[in-house]
ChimeraX commands (.cxc) that place a marker at each C-alpha (Angstrom):
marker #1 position 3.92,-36.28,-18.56 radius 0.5
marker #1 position 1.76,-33.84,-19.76 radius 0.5
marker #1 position 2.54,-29.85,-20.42 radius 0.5
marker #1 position -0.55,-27.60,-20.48 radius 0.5
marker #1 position -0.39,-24.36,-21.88 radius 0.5
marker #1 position -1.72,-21.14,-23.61 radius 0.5
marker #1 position -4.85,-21.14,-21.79 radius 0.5
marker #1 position -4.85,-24.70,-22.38 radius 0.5
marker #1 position -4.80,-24.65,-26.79 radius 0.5
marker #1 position -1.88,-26.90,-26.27 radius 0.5
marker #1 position -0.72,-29.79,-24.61 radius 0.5
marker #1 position 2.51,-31.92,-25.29 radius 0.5
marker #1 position 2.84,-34.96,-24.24 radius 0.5
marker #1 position 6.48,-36.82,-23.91 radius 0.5
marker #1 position 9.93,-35.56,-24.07 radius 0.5
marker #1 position 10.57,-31.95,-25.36 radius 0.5
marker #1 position 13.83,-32.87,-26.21 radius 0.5
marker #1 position 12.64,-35.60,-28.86 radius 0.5
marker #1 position 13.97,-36.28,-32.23 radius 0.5
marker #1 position 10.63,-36.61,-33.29 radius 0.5
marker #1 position 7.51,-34.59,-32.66 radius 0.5
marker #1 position 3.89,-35.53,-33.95 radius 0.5
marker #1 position 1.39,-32.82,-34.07 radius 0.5
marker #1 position -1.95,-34.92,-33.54 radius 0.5
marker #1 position -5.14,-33.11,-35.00 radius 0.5
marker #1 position -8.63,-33.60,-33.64 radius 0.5
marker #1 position -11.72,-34.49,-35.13 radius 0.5
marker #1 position -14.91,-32.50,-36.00 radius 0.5
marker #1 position -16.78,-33.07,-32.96 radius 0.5
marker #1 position -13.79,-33.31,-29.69 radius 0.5
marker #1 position -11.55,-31.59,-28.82 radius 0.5
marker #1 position -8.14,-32.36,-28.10 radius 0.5
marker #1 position -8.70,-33.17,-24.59 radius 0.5
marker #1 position -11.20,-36.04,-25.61 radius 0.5
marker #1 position -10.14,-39.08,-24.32 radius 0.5
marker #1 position -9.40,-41.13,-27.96 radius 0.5
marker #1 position -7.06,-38.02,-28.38 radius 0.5
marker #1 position -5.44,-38.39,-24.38 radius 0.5
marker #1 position -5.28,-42.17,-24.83 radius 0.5
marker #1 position -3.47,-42.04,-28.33 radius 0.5
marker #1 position -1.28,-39.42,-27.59 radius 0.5
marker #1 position -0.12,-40.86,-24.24 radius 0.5
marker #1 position 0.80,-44.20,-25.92 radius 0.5
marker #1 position 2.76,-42.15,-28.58 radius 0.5
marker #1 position 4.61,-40.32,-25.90 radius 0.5
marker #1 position 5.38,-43.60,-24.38 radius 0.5
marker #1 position 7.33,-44.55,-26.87 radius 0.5
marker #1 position 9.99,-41.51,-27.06 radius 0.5
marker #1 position 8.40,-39.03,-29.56 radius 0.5
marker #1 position 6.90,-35.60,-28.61 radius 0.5
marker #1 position 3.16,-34.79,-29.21 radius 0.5
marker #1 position 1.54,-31.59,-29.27 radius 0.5
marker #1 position -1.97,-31.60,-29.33 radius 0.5
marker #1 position -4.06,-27.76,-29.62 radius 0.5
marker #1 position -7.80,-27.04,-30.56 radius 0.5
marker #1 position -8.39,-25.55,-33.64 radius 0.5
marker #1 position -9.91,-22.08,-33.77 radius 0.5
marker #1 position -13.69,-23.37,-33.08 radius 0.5
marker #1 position -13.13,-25.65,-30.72 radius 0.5
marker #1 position -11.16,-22.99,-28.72 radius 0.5
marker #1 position -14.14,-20.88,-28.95 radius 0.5
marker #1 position -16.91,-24.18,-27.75 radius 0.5
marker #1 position -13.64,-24.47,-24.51 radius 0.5
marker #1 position -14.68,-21.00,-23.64 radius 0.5
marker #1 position -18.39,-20.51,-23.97 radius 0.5
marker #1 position -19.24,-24.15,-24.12 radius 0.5
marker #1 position -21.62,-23.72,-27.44 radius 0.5
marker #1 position -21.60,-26.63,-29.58 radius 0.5
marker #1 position -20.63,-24.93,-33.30 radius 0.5
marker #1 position -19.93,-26.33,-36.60 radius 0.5
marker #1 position -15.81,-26.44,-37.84 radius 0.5
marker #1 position -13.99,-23.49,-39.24 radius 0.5
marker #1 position -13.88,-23.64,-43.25 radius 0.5
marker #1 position -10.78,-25.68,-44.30 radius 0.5
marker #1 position -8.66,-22.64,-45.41 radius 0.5
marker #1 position -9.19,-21.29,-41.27 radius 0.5
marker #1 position -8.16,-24.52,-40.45 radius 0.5
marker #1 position -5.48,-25.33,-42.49 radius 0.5
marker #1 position -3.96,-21.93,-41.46 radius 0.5
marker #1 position -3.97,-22.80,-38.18 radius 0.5
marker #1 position -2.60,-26.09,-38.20 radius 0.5
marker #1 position 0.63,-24.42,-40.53 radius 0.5
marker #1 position 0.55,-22.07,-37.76 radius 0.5
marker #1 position 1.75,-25.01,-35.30 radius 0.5
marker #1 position 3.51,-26.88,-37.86 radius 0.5
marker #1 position 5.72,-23.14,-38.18 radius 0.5
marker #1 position 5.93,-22.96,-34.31 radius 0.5
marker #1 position 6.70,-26.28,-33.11 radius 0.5
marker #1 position 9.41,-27.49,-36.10 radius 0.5
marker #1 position 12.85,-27.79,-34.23 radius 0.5
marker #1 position 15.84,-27.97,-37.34 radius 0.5
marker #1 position 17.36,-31.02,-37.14 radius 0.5
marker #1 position 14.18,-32.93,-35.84 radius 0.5
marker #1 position 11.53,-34.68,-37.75 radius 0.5
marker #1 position 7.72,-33.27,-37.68 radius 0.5
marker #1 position 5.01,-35.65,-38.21 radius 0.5
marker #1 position 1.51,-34.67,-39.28 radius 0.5
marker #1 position -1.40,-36.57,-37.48 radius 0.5
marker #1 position -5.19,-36.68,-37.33 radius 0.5
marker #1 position -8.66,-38.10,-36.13 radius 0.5
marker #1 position -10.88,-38.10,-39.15 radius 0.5
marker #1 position -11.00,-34.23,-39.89 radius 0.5
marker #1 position -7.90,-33.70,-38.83 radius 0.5
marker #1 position -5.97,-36.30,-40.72 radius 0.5
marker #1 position -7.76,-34.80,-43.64 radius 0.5
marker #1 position -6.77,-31.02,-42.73 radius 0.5
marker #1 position -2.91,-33.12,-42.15 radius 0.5
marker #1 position -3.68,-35.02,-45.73 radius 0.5
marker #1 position -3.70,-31.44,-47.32 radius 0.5
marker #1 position -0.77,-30.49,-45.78 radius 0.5
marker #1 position 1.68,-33.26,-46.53 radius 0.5
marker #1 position 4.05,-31.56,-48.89 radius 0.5
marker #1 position 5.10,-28.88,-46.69 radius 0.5
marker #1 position 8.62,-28.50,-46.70 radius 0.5
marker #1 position 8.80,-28.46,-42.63 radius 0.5
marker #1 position 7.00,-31.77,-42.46 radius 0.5
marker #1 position 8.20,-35.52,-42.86 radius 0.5
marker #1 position 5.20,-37.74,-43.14 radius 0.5
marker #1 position 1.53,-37.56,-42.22 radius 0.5
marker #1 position -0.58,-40.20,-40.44 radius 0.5
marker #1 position -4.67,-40.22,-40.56 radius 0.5
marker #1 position -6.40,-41.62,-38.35 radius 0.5
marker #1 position -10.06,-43.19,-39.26 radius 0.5
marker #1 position -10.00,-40.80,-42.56 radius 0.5
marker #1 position -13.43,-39.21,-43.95 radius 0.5
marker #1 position -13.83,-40.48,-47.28 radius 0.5
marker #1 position -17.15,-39.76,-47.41 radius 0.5
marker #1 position -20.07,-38.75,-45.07 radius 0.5
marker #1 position -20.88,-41.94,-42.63 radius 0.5
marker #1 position -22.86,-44.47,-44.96 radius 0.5
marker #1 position -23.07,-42.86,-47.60 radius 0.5
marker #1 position -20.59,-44.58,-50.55 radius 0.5
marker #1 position -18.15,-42.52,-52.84 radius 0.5
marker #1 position -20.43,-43.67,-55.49 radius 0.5
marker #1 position -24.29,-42.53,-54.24 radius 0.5
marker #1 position -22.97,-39.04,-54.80 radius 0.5
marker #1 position -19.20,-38.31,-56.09 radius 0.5
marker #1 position -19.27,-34.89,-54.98 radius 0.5
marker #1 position -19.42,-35.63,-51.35 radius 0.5
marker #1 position -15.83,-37.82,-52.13 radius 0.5
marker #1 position -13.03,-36.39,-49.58 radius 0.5
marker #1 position -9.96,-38.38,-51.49 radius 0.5
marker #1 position -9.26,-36.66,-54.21 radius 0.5
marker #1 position -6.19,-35.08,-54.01 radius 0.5
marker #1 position -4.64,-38.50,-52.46 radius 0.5
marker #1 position -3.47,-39.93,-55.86 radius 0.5
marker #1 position -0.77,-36.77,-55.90 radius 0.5
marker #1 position 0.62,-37.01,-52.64 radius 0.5
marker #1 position 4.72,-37.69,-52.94 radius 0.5
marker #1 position 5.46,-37.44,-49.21 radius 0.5
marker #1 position 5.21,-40.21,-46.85 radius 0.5
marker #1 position 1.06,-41.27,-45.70 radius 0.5
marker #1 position -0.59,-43.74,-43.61 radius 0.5
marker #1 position -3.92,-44.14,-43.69 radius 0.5
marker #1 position -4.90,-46.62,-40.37 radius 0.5
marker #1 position -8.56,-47.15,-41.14 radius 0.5
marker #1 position -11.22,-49.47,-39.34 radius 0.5
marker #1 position -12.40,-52.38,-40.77 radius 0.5
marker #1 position -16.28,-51.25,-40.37 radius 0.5
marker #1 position -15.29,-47.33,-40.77 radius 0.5
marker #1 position -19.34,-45.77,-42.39 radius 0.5
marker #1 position -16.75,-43.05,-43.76 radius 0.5
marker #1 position -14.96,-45.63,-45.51 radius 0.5
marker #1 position -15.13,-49.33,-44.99 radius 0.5
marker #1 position -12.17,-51.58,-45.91 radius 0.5
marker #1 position -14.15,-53.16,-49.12 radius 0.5
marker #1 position -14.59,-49.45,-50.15 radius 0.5
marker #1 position -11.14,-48.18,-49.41 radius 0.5
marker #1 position -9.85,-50.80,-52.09 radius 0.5
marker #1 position -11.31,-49.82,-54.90 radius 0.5
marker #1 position -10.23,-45.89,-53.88 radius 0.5
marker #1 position -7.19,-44.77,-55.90 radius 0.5
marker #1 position -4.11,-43.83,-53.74 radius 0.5
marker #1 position -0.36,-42.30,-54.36 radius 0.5
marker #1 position 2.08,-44.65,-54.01 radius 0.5
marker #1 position 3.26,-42.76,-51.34 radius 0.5
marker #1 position 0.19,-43.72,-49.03 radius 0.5
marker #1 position 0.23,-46.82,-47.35 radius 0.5
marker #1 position -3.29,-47.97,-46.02 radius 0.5
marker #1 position -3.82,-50.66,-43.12 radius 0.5
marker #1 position -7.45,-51.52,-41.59 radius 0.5
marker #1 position -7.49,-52.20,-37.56 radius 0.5
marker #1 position -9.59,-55.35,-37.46 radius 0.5
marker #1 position -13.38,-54.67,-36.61 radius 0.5
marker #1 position -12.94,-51.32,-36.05 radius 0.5
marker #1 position -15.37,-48.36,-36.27 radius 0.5
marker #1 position -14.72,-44.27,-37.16 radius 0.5
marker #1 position -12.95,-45.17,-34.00 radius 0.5
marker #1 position -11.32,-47.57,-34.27 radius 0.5
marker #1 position -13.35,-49.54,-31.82 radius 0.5
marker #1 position -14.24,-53.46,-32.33 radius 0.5
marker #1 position -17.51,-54.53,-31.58 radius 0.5
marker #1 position -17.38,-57.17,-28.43 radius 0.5
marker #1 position -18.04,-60.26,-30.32 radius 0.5
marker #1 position -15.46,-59.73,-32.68 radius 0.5
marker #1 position -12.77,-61.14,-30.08 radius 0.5
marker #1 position -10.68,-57.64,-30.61 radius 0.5
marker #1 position -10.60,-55.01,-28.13 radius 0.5
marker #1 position -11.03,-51.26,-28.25 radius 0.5
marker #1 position -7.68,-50.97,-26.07 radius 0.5
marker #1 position -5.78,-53.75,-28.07 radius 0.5
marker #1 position -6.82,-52.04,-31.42 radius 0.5
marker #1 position -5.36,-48.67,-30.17 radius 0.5
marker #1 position -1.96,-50.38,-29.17 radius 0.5
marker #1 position -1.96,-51.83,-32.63 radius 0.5
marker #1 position -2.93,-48.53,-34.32 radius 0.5
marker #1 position -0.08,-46.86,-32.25 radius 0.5
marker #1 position 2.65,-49.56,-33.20 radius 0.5
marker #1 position 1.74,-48.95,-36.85 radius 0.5
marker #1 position 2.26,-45.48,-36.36 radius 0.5
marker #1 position 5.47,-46.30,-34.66 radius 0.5
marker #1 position 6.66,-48.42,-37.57 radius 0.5
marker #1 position 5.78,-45.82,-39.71 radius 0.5
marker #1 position 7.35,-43.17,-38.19 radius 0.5
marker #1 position 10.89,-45.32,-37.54 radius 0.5
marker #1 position 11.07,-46.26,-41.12 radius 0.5
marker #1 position 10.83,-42.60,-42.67 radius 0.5
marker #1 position 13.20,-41.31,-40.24 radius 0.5
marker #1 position 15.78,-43.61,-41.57 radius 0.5
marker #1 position 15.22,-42.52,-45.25 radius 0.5
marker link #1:1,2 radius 0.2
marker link #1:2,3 radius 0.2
marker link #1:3,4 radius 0.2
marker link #1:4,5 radius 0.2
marker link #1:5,6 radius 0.2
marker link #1:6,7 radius 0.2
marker link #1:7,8 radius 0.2
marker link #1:8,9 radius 0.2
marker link #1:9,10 radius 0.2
marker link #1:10,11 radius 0.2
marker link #1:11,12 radius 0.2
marker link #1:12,13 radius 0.2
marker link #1:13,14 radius 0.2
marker link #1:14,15 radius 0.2
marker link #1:15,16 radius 0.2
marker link #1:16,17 radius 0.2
marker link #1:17,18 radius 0.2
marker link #1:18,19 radius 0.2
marker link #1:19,20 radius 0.2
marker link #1:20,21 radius 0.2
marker link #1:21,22 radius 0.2
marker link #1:22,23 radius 0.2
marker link #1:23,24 radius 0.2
marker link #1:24,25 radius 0.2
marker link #1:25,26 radius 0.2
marker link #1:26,27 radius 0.2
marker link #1:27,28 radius 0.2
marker link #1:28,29 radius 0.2
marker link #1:29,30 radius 0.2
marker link #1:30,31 radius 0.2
marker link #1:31,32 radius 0.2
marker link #1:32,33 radius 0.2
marker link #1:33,34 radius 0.2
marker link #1:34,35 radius 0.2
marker link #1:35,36 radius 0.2
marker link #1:36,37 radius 0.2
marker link #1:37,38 radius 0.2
marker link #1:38,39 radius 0.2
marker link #1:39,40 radius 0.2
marker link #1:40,41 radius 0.2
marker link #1:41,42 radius 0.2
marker link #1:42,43 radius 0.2
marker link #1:43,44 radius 0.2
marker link #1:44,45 radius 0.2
marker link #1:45,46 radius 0.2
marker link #1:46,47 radius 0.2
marker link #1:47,48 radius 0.2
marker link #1:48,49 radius 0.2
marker link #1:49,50 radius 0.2
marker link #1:50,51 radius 0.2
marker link #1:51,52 radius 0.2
marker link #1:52,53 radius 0.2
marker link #1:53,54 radius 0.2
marker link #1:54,55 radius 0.2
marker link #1:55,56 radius 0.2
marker link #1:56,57 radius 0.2
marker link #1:57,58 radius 0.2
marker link #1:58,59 radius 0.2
marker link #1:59,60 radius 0.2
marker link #1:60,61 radius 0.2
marker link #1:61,62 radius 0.2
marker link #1:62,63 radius 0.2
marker link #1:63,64 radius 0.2
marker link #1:64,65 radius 0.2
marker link #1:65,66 radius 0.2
marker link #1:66,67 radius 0.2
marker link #1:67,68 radius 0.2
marker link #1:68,69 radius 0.2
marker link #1:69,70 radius 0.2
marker link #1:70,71 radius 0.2
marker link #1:71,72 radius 0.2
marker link #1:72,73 radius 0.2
marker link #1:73,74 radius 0.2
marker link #1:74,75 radius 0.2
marker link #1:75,76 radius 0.2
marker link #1:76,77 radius 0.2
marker link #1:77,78 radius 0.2
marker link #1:78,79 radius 0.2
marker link #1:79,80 radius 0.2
marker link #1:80,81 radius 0.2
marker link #1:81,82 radius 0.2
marker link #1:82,83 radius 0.2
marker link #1:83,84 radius 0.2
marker link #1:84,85 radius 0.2
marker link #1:85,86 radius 0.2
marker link #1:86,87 radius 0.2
marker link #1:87,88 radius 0.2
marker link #1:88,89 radius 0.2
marker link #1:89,90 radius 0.2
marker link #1:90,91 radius 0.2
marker link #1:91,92 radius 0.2
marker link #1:92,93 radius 0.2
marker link #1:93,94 radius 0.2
marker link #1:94,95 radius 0.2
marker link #1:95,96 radius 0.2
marker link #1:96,97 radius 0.2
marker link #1:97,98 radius 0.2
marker link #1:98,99 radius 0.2
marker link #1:99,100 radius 0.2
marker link #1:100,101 radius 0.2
marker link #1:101,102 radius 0.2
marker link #1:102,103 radius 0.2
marker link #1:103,104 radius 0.2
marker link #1:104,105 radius 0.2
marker link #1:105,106 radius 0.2
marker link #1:106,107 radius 0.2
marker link #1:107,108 radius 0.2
marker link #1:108,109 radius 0.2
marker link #1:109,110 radius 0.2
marker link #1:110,111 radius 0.2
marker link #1:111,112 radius 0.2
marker link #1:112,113 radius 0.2
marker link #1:113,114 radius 0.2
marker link #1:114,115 radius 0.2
marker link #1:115,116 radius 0.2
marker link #1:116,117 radius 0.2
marker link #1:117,118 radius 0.2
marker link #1:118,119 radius 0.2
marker link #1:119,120 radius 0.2
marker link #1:120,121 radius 0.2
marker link #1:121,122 radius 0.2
marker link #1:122,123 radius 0.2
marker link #1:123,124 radius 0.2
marker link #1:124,125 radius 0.2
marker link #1:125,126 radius 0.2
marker link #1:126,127 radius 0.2
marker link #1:127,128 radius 0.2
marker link #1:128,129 radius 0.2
marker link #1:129,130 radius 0.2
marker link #1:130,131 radius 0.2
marker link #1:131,132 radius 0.2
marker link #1:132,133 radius 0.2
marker link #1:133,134 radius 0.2
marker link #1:134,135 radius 0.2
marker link #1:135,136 radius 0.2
marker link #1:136,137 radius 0.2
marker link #1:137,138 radius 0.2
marker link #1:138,139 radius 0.2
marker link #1:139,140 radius 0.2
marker link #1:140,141 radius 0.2
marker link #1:141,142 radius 0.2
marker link #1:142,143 radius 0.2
marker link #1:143,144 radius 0.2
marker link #1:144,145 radius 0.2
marker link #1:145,146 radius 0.2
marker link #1:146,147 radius 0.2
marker link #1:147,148 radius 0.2
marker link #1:148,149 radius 0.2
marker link #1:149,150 radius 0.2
marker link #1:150,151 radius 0.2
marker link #1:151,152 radius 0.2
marker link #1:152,153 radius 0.2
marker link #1:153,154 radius 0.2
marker link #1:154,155 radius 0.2
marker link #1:155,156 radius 0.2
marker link #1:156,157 radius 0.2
marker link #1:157,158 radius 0.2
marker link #1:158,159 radius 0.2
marker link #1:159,160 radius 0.2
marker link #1:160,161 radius 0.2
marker link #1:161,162 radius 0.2
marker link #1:162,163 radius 0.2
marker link #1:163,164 radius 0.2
marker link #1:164,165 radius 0.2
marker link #1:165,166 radius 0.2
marker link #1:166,167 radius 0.2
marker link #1:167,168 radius 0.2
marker link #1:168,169 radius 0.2
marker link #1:169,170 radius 0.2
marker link #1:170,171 radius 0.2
marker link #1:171,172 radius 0.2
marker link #1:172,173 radius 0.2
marker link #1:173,174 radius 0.2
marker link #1:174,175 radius 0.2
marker link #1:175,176 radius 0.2
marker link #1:176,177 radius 0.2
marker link #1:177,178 radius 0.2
marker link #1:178,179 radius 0.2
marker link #1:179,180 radius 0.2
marker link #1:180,181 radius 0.2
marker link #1:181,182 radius 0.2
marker link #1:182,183 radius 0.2
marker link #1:183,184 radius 0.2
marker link #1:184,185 radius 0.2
marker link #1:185,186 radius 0.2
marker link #1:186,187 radius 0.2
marker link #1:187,188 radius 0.2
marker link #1:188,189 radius 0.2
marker link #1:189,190 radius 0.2
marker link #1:190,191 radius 0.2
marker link #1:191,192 radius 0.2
marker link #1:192,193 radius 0.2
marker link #1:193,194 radius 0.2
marker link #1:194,195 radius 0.2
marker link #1:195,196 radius 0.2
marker link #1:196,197 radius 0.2
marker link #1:197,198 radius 0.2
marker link #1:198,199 radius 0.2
marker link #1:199,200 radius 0.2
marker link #1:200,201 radius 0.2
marker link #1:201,202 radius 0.2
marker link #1:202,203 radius 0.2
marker link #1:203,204 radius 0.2
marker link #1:204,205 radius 0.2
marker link #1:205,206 radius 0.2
marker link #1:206,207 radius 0.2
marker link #1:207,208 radius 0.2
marker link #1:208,209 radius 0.2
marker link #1:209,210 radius 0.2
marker link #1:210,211 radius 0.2
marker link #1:211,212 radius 0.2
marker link #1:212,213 radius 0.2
marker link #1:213,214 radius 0.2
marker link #1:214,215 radius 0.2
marker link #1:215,216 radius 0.2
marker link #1:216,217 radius 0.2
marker link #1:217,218 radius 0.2
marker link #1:218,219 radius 0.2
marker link #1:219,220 radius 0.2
view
């Protein structure tokens, strides 16, 4: 079940009364209401956890005048998602960081804030689509993942342009960060037909990775 609210910058999906909540961060060009972010967060919710979804500041803007603009600067948008990680933290609960490309990068940056558990990305942006870490170093996004000390996981397709599997492992990494690939998938996690995967079936794996994830870091 669904809760819409604030003029629609939020919804939350799943039980407000949950042990666990998982604020789940859009990408550059959706919103939160696209239906990769419905989908995902509705299979989350399905298994017990709470997840808030909002727009950040831009994309609250496009919702009301319906102009297609560019994304806030990172600091605008990393204030805003400390903003929600400030307002929907419950003591005694755990608070999960999650994102769709940008926004498991914008979640990457804000791992090792005190309020938050563990961080999952989504499909992360290594590097602009097709164009490797090594054609220009400057345009690398994955810096600052060899110092992360709280809990990651990276879920990245197979076939991502911002990052292909074969590329991913030779990327250095934390040992904090766990990285899995979802087989044949795109930015989107979506297998191409003749691969024998489906987009659906890669999404329940993706989700029961996150699960897993999740389970064993509120145990720890």
């Amino acid at each position: 079940m669904s809760l819409e609210s604030q003029q629609h910058k939020i919804i939350i999906d799943g039980d407000d009364k949950a042990v666990v909540t998982v604020l789940l961060a859009h990408g550059a060009g959706a919103g939160m209401d696209h239906e990769f972010m419905t989908d995902m967060a509705e299979k989350l919710a399905a298994h017990g956890v709470r997840v808030v979804r909002f727009n950040f500041p831009y994309m609250v803007t496009r919702a009301q005048d319906g102009k297609k603009r560019p994304p806030d600067r990172a600091p605008k948008l990393l204030a805003d998602f400390e903003e929600k990680i400030i307002t929907f933290h419950r003591e005694g609960q755990h608070l999960f960081l999650a994102g769709k490309s940008m926004g498991g990068r914008m979640a990457s940056h804000l791992s090792e804030h005190p309020l938050v558990s563990g961080v999952m990305c989504l499909g992360f942006p290594f590097h602009p689509p097709g164009k490797p870490e090594n054609s220009n170093p400057k345009s690398y996004k994955g810096e600052h993942l060899v110092n992360i000390t709280k809990p990651m996981l990276i879920l990245q397709g197979e076939r991502d342009t911002f990052g292909t599997k074969k590329e991913c492992q030779t990327f250095a990494f934390s040992d904090a960060i766990s990285v899995d690939f979802i087989p044949d998938g795109d930015h989107s996690l979506k297998p191409r037909v003749r691969s024998g995967f489906t987009e659906q079936g890669n999404r329940i794996l993706a989700v029961s990775k996150m699960m897993a994830f999740i389970e064993q870091h509120i145990q720890n």
